[in-house]
N, C-alpha and C positions, 0 to 999 in steps of 0.2 A: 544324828544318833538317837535312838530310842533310848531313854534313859531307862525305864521298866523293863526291857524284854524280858518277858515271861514269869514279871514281876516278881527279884530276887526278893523284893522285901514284904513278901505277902506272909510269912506267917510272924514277923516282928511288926508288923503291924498292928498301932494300937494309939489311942488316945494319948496326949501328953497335957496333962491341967496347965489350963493356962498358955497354952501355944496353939496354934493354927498351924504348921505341919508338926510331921508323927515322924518322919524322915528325912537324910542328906543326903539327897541323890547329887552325884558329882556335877559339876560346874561342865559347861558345853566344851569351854576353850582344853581342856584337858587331855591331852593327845594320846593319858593310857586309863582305865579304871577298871577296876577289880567286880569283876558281873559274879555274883556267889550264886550257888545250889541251893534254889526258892524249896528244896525238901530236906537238904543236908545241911546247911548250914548251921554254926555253931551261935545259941543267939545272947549268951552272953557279954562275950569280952567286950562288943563294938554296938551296943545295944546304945541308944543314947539315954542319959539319965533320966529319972522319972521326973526331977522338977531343975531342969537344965537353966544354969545363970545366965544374966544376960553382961557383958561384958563391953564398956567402951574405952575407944583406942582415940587418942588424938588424931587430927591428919591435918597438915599443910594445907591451906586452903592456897594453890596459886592464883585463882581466877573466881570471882565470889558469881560473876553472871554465867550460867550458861543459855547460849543463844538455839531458836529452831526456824524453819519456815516451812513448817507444817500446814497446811490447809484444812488439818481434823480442826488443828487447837487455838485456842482464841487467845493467847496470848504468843507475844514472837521475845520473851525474856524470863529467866525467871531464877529462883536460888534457892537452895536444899542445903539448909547447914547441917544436916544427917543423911548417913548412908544406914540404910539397913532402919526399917522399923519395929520396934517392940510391940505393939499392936498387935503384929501376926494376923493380920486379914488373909485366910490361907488363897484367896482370888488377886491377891494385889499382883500386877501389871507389873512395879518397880523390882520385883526379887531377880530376874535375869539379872539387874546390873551388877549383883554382886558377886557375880560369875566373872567381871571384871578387875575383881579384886581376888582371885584364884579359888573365891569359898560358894559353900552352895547356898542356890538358893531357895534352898529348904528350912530347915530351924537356924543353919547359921545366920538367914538371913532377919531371925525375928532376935537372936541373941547375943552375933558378934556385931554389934552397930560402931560405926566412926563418927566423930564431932569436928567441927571444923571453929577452933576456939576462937581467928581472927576473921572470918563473914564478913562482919560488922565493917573491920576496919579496909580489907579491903574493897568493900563493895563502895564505902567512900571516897576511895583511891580511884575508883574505875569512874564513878559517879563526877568527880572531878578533872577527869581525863579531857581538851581540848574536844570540842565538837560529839559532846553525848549532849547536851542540851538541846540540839539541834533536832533531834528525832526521837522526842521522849514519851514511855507507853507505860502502863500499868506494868509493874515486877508480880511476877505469878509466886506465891509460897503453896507449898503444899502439892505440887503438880509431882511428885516422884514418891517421897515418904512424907507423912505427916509432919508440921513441923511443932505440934505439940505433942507429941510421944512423951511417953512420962520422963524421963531422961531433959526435955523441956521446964520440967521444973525446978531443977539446980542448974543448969548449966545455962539457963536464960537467954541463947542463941537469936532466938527468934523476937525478942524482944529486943534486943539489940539491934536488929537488923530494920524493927516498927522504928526507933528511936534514929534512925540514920533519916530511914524516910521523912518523918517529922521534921526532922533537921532541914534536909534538901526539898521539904514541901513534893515529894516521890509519888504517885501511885501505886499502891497495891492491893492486889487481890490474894483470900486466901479459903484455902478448902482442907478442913476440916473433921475429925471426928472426935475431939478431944470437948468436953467442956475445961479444960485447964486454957483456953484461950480466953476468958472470963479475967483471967491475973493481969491479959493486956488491957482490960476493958477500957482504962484512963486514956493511954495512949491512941488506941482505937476512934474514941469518941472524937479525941482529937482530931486527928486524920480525917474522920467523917464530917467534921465541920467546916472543912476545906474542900470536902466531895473530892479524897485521896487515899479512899477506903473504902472496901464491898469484901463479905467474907459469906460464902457458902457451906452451911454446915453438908455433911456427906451420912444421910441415911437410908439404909437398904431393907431395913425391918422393923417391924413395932411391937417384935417377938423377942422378948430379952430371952429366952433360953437358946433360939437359933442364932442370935447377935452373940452369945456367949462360947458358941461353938465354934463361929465363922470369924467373928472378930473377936480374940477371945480377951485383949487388953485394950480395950477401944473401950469409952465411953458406952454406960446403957442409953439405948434408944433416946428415952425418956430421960437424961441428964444430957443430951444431945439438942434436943426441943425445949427444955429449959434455958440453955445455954442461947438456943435460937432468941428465943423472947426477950431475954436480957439484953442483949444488943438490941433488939430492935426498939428496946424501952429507952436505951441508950442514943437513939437516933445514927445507927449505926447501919448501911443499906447490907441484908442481911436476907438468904435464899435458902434454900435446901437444895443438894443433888441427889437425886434417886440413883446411887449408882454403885456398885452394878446393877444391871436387871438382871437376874438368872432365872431362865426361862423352868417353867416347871417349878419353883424353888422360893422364887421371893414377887413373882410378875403379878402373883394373885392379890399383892397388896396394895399394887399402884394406887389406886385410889385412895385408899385410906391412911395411907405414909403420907400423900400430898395433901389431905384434906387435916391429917393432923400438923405438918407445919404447918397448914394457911390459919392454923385456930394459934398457933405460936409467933404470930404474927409474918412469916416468911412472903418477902414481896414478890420472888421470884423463885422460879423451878426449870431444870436440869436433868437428862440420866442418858447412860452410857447403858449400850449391851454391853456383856460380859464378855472380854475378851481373855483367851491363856495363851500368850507369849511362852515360846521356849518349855525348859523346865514344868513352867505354870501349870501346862496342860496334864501331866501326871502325879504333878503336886494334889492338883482338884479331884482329880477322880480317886487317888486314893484317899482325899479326904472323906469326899461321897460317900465310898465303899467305907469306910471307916465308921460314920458316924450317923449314915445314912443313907445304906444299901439298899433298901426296900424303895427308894426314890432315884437310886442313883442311873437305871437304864432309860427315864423318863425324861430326866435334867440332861443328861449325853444326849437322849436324843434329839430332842427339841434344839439343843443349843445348836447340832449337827445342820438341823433343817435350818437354823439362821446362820452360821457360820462357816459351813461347809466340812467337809470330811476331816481335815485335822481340825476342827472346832477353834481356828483362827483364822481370821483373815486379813492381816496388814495392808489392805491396799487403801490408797489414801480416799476416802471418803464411802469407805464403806464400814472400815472398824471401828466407828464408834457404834453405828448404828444395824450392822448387819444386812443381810436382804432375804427374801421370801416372804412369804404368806405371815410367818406366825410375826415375826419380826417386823412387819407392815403394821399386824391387829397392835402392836405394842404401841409403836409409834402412834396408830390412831387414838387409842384410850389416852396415851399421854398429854395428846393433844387437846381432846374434848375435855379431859379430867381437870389441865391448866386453863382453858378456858371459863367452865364452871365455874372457878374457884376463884377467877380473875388474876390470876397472874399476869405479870405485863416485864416484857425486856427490861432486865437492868441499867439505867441509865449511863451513858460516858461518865465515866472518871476525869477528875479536870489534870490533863497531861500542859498546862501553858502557866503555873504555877512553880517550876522546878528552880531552882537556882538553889547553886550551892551558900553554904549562908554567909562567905567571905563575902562572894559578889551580892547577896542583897543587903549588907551593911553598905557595902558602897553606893548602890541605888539610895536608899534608904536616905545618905548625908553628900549629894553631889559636894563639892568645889567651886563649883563657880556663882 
């Protein structure tokens, strides 16, 4: 379903401080919705507020891992104690899911967020579970919504969840664009000196006023690269991902985004083309059009020449990276660029470490 046809929300269209989308176009799964008159419409009653709250909902955690076997993604485990991020990265990949929660993934999805208050305790439960030791891999955070979202700072989820691993001597990885991950730094260092720890900060721009547009509750750049150096000062293995790339948009910075984390000490480097799942894709372009129209038929197009005519392409092993010409020149500078600069693959994480901590007291004082 076209969720824009003939874009009913082009003349309420407009900027909302502090959010990355400007509208709530209906969720996919929704079997009726109300298409209005893009020239009659009435724009008051259903206007959304000019500085809309953000609102969290507890939720049942049944199951704290969810599992993939993707061949894009480098990890096959991972856990998201938040749905819905405050952030509002109006390109974020994760806002379809909460089309599964029957809301859009539009501004509901940067202001009705859920928490999942027991994570921690179940992820213990499963971590415990007969024959998970047997096949144990780095836990991925941050691969869906950030898991330091401001909403991270009281409700300390994610901290919780560093605190299990510590426990069970765990692997994990985490990506980023909070410096509020600085409040784990103790536990972190921990972890790191068991080589049970690797966190990827996630930078797209070293333009605070376009980061303020695009990410509009996300860490500045520049408390992003601070945040990088602190860990690293910490002896903590600590990268940047350049990601998105958005052709036309932010590709002109490659170089210089990568050479300023390598001066932030960042040991390794990462990026994704820009991909718009579902919704995503009218989310984007009315942000374009919104905020910056004068660029926005250059950005469609280019993304088009690497993504093809719905500017997505889910097939496995091509969406992270795209295919054609321009999307080739990407890949090559990213390469040369990480080269120059010396970056080098992130080392294995030690996965032969794990035991939960009942059975390493038992090791610890045999019997016989």
């Amino acid at each position: 379903m076209a969720l824009l046809r003939d874009d009913p929300y082009k003349r309420r269209r407009r900027a909302l401080p502090g959010r990355g989308a400007s509208i709530n176009p209906p969720p996919r799964f929704e079997p009726h919705y109300r298409e209005e008159d893009a020239e009659t419409a009435p724009l008051a009653e259903e206007d959304p507020p000019s500085r809309p709250e953000t609102t969290l909902t507890r939720e049942a955690c049944r199951s704290a891992i969810s599992w993939n076997e993707s061949p894009d993604l480098g990890f096959d485990r991972s856990a998201n104690p938040y749905r819905g991020c405050e952030h509002g990265c109006i390109y974020c990949y994760a806002r379809p899911s909460h089309a599964y929660l029957g809301l859009s993934p539009g501004l509901d999805f940067e202001t009705r967020l859920f928490f999942k208050p027991d994570i921690a305790e179940r992820l213990r439960e499963e971590w415990r579970k007969p024959g998970y030791g047997k096949d144990v891999r780095p836990l991925a955070l941050g691969t869906n919504t950030d898991p330091y979202q401001p909403a991270e700072r009281r409700l300390r989820l994610t901290r919780a969840i560093l605190e299990a691993a510590l426990d069970f001597r765990h692997p994990v990885t985490i990506v980023t664009k909070s410096a509020g991950i600085l409040r784990d730094l103790d536990l972190l260092a921990e972890l790191a000196a068991k080589n049970l720890a690797r966190v990827s900060l996630s930078v797209t721009t070293l333009d605070r006023d376009l980061a303020r547009i695009m990410e509009p509750r996300a860490a500045t750049p520049s408390r992003r690269l601070e945040a990088l150096r602190a860990l690293r000062e910490r002896g903590v293995p600590a990268g940047i991902l350049y990601a998105p790339v958005i052709p036309g948009l932010n590709d002109e910075e490659l170089e210089s985004v990568l050479a300023a984390a390598r001066d932030n000490g960042a040991a390794f480097a990462g990026w994704v083309l820009l991909r718009l799942p579902h919704e995503v894709k009218d989310l984007f372009r009315v942000w374009l059009e919104t905020h910056l129209p004068a660029r926005a038929p250059r950005v469609l197009g280019l993304l088009g020449a690497c993504r093809g005519e719905g500017l997505n392409d889910p097939r496995f092993h091509h969406r992270m990276r795209g295919e054609g010409v321009y999307a080739r020149l990407i890949a090559q500078r990213f390469r040369r660029a990480s080269t120059r600069l010396g970056f080098e693959a992130p080392p294995p994480l030690a996965c032969d470490l794990f035991a939960p901590p009942g059975e390493r007291r038992q090791l610890a004082f045999p019997l016989d």
